[in-house]
N, C-alpha and C positions, 0 to 999 in steps of 0.2 A: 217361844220364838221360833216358831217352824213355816215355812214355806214350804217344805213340801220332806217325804223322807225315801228312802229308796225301795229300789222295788223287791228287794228281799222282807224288809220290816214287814212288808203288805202281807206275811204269813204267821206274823207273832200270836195270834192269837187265836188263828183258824181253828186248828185240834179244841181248842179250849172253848169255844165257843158250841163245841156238839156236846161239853158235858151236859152234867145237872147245873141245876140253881145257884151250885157254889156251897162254901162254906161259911163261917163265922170268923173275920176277921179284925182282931183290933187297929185301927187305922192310926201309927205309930205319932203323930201330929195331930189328932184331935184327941185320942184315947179314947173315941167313941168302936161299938161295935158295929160293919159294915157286913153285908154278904156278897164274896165273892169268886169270880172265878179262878181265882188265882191267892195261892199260895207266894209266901215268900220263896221258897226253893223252886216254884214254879215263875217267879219272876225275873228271877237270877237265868235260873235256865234258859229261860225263852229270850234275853238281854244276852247271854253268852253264842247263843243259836245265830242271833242274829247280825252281831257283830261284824263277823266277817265278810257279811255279803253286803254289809253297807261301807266296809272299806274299800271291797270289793268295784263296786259302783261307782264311789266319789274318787276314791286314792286318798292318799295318807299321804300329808305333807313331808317331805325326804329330807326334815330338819331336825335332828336330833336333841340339837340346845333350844326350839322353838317349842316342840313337842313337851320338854322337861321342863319349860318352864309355865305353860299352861297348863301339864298335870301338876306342879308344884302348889300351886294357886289351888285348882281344883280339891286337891288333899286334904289341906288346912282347911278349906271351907266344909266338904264333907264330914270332918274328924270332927266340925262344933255342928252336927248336925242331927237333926232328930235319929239316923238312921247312918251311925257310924258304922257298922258292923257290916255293912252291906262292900262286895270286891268292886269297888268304885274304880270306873276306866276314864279317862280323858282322851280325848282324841282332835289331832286339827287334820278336818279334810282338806282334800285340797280342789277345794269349788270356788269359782269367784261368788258363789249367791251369798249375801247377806244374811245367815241363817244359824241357828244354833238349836237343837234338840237333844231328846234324851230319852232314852228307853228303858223299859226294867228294869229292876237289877242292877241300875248305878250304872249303866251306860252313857254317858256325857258328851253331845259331839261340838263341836266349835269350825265354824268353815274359815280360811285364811281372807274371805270378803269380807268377816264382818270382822276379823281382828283390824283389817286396812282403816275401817271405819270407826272403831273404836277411840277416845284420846286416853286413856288412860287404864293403870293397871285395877284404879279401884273400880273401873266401870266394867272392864272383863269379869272381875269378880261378880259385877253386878249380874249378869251375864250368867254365868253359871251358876249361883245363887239359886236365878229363877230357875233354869234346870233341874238342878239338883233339889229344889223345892216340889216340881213335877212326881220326882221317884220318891222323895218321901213322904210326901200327901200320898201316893197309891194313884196319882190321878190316869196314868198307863193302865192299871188293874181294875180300875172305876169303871173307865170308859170299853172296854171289854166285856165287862160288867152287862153293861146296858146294853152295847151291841145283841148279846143272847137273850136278853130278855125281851130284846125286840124282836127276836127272831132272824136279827142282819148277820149276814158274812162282813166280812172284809175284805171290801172292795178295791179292785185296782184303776184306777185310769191312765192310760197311757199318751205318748203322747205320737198321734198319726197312726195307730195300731201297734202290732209285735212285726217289723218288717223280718228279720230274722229270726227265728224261734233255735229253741236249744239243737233242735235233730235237722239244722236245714234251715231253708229258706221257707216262710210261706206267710200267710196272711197278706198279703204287699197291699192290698187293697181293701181290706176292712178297714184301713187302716183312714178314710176318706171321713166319716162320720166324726173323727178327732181333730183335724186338719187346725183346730185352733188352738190348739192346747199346747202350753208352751212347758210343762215338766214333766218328768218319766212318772213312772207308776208309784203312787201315793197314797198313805190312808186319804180317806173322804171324810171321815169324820174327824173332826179337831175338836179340841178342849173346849169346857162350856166356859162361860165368861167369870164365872165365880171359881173357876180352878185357874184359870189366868191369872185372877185378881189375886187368890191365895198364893201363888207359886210368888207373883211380885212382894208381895208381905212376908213371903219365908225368905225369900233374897235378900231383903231389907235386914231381917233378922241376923240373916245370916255374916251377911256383910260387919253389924255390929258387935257380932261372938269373934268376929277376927279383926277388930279394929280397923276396920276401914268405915267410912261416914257412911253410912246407910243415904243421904243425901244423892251418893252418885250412883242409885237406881233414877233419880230423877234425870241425870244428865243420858245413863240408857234411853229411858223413853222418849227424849230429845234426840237422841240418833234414830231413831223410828221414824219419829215426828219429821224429821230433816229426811228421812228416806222418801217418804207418804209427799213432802212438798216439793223436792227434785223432779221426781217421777210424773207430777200433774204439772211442775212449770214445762218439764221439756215436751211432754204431751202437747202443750199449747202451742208451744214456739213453732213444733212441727205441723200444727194444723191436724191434733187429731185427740180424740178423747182421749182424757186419762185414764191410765189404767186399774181394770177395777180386777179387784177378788188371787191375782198373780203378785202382787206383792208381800213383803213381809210380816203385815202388821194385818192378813185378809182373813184371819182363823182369831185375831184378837178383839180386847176392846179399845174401843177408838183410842188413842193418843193422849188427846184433850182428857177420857174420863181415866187414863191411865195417869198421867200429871198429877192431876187432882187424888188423887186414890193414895196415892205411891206418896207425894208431899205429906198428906197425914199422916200415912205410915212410918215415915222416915222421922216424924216430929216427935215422934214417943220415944225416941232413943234419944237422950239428951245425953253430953257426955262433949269429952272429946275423945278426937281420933287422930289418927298415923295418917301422915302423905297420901297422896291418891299414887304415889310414883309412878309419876308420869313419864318420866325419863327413862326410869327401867323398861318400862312399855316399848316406848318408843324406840329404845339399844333392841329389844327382842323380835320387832315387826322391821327393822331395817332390813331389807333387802327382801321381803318375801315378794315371791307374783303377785300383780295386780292385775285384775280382769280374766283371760282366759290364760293357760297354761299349755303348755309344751305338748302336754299328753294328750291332751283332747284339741288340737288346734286353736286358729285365734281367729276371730272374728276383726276383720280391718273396715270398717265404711262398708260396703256393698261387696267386700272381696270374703271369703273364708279361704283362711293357709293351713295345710298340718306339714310342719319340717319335717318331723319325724315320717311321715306316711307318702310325703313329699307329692302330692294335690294341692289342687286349688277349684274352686268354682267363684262366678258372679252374680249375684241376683239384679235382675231388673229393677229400673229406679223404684223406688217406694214401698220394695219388698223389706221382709226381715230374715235375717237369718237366727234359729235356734241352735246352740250347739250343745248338746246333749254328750252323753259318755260314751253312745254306743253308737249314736245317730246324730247327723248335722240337716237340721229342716230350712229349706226357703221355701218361706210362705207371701203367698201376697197381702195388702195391705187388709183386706175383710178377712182374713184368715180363714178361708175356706176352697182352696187350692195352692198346689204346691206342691215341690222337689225334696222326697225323703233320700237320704247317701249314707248307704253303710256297705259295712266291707262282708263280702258272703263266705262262711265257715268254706276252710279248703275241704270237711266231709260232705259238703251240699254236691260238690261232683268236682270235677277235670276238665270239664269242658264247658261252653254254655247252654251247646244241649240237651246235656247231663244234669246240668241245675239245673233247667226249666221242665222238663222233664219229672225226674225225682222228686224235687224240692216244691214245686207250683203244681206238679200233676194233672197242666190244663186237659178238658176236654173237646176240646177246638179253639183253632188262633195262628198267625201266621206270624212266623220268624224272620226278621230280615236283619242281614251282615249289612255291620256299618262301619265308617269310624270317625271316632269322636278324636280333636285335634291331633291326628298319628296314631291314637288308641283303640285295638280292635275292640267293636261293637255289636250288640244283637239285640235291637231294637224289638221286644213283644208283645203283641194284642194279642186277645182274646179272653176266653171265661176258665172257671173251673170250679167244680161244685165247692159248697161252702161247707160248713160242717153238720149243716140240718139236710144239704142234699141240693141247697136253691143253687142258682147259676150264680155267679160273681164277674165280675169283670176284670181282666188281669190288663197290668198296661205299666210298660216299664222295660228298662235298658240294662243291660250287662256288659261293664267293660272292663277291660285289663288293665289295669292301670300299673305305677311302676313299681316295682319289687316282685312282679308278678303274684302282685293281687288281685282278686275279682270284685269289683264291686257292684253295688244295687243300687241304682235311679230309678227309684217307687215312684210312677205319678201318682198321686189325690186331689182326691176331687169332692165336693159335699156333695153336689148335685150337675147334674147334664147341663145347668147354666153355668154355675162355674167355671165348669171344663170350657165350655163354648166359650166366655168372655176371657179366662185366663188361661189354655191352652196352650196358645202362641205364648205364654213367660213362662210357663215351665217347659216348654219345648227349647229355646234359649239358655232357659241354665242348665241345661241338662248337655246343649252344645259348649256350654262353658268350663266343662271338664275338661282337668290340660293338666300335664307336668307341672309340679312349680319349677318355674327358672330361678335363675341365679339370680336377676336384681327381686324376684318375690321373696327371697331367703329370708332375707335380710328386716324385711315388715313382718315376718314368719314369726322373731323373735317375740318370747312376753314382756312385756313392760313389768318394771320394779317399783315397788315402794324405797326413796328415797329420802333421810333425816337430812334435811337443810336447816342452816342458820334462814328465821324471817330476813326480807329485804328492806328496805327503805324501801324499794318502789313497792313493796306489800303484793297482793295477788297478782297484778298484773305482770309484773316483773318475772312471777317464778313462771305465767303462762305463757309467756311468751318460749314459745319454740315447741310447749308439751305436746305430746303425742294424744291428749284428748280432746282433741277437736279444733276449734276457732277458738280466739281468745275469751268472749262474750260465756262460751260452754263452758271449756278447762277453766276459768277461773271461778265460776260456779261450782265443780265439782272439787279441785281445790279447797272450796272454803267445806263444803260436803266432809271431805274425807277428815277435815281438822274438824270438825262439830260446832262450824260457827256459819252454818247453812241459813240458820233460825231463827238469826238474827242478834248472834253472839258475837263479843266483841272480837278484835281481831287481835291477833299476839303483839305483841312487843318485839320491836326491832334485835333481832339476834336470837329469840327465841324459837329454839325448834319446834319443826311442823315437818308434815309429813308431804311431799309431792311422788311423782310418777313421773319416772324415763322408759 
């Protein structure tokens, strides 16, 4: 269940990939013997390496009883697991994406999006199950595996280029050939459809060595299923294709043959079982963020706030905006131009002619003082060699925003017609840089997951007033966040459900 992993993972396997052919390992869930490039102490390793540069990235939800009770979970299911012995981590990021992965060595991660989406605590288990199914099938060490035997690296994709690099500023404008790409840098290659299928068959399993019905792997793949039909109704509503290959089910197998799959599976465990405790769930996800968070700003309609950084910018009607960890992108509707905003390391320089300078290194281009609503500005064109030596094109603005910060308005562009047709709306949002004021503060806030008793007046009732949208949407994703998207019945009057203030 991965969407995408951070751009530190993108180096788990590098080193290992220049060895040899690997060794002889027995693959602890089949008992057959595999050859590869990775040891258990070298799985561990490279899981413990990496760790902290994918907390590093997302952040680590700052909930100590939410944290403890999703390792709690996690523990008992690994302790009945083929591969108990391994220093198994749990972790909730703190990203609105619908996502959960898992790395080497018993690395487990869980984002606070998909706990929101979740109904219950046996489906989390479900959830981590297939995870923890990943690292003990080998299927991380598989697929590295084959990477070298293909002779492949480990690729990164980013997303608009590196507008910032670690020593400085640079790239600002490679960064034009990405201009659609809506998540930071990620493996390229995902699990093959037969290690998907297995990880949800070890979940199942899994599920039933700790009394929970293996059954509510089915209700999992029914929150996928409800993700996959949200995403293509509201594509419609909007007048514009669903979206393909970005969402969370884009590296799996379809839905429909996951139901099917996962139903058999689940019917070989006959038996009974414990609660889904649903209620425990629901006490442990009360109050957490919904959608974007404090740290990384919030995305409002056409507006992005960060309180803490205290900016705002607008995108032009029909733009999107991406908010990213490190970077906030407004792209336009073709995804092929558009405004990159990050904040420029205080070693890039002192001044702006000192970054531009140092950090960009053009070899001709002219600088003009501007300013953007009250904020000094240095508006720059021109080129500067690339890293084969070819000309580049440089084109972007540097302002001081408040706290005395510097920051970077990257233009991108795919091609000379883009620029020409969408120009003028990145020239716009880029004048849309401003102070956040005092009535912005306040829509600055993140929105929370809220346990309400059901209404009698049932969805419409708890959407009236919600902060997601018009009634026709929030009441849509209302039923979304309860798992009854898909055509599931609706609660009983008084029983809790989960809404958004």
């Amino acid at each position: 269940m991965r969407r995408r992993l951070a751009a530190g993972a993108s180096v788990l396997f590098a080193a290992l990939l220049l060895a040899g052919c690997g060794t002889p390992v027995v693959n602890p869930v089949t008992g057959k013997t595999e050859r590869s490039v990775m040891t258990e102490a070298d799985e561990i390793a490279e899981g413990r390496k990496a760790h902290p540069q994918i907390v590093q990235e997302y952040g680590r939800v700052d909930d100590a009883r939410l944290q403890a009770y999703v390792s709690e979970i996690g523990q008992r299911l690994a302790r009945q697991s083929h591969r108990a012995q391994l220093p198994w981590t749990f972790t909730v990021l703190d990203s609105p994406e619908v996502n959960a992965f898992a790395l080497p060595g018993g690395y487990v991660y869980v984002t606070r999006g998909i706990l929101a989406h979740l109904g219950s605590e046996a489906e989390l288990a479900g959830v981590l199950g297939h995870e923890i199914g990943h690292v003990t099938a080998r299927h991380g060490a598989q697929r590295a595996t084959r990477q070298q035997q293909a002779g492949l690296g480990v690729l990164a994709a980013t997303v608009l280029g590196a507008v910032l690099e670690g020593q400085g500023v640079g790239g600002a404008t490679d960064l034009a050939s990405q201009v659609s790409q809506a998540a930071a840098a990620g493996y390229l290659a995902s699990y093959s459809r037969d290690q998907e299928l297995q990880a949800d068959r070890l979940g199942a399993e899994y599920l039933a060595r700790n009394a929970y019905d293996p059954q509510r792997m089915v209700d999992v793949i029914g929150v996928l299923r409800g993700q996959e039909l949200f995403a293509a109704d509201l594509a419609r509503a909007e007048g514009r294709a669903a979206p393909q290959g970005m969402h969370w089910l884009a590296t799996h197998p379809s839905s429909e043959q996951r139901l099917a799959e996962i139903r058999r599976e689940a019917a070989r465990y006959a038996g009974r079982y414990g609660d889904a405790r649903r209620d425990r769930f629901l006490t442990a996800v009360d109050g957490i963020t919904f959608g974007d968070g404090r740290a990384h700003g919030v995305v409002r309609g056409r507006d992005f706030f960060h309180e803490d950084l205290g900016i705002a910018l607008t995108a032009p009607q029909g733009w999107r905006i991406v908010n990213a960890a490190d970077a906030v992108t407004l792209a336009n509707a073709a995804g092929d131009a558009g405004l990159v905003v990050r904040l420029v390391p205080p070693k890039a320089g002192r001044s702006h002619d000192e970054i531009i300078r140092n950090a960009f290194k053009p070899t001709q281009g002219r600088a003009e003082r501007r300013s953007v609503n009250g904020l000094a500005a240095t508006h720059f064109v021109g080129s500067a060699a690339d890293a084969q030596g070819k000309p580049r094109t440089l084109r972007f603005t540097l302002v001081d925003g408040p706290g005395g910060r510097t920051y970077l308005l990257g233009w991108a562009w795919r091609d000379a017609q883009a620029l020409q047709r969408d120009g003028g709306g990145i020239a716009a949002t880029e004048r849309s840089f401003r102070a956040l004021s005092a009535a912005e503060r306040a829509r600055a806030r993140p929105w929370v997951v809220d346990i309400v008793a059901f209404p009698r007046g049932g969805w419409a009732e708890l959407a009236r007033g919600s902060p997601l949208g018009p009634p026709d949407r929030a009441q849509a994703q209302l039923r979304l966040i309860n798992s009854v998207y898909d055509g599931g019945a609706d609660p009983r009057v008084g029983e809790r459900v989960k809404v958004v203030r």
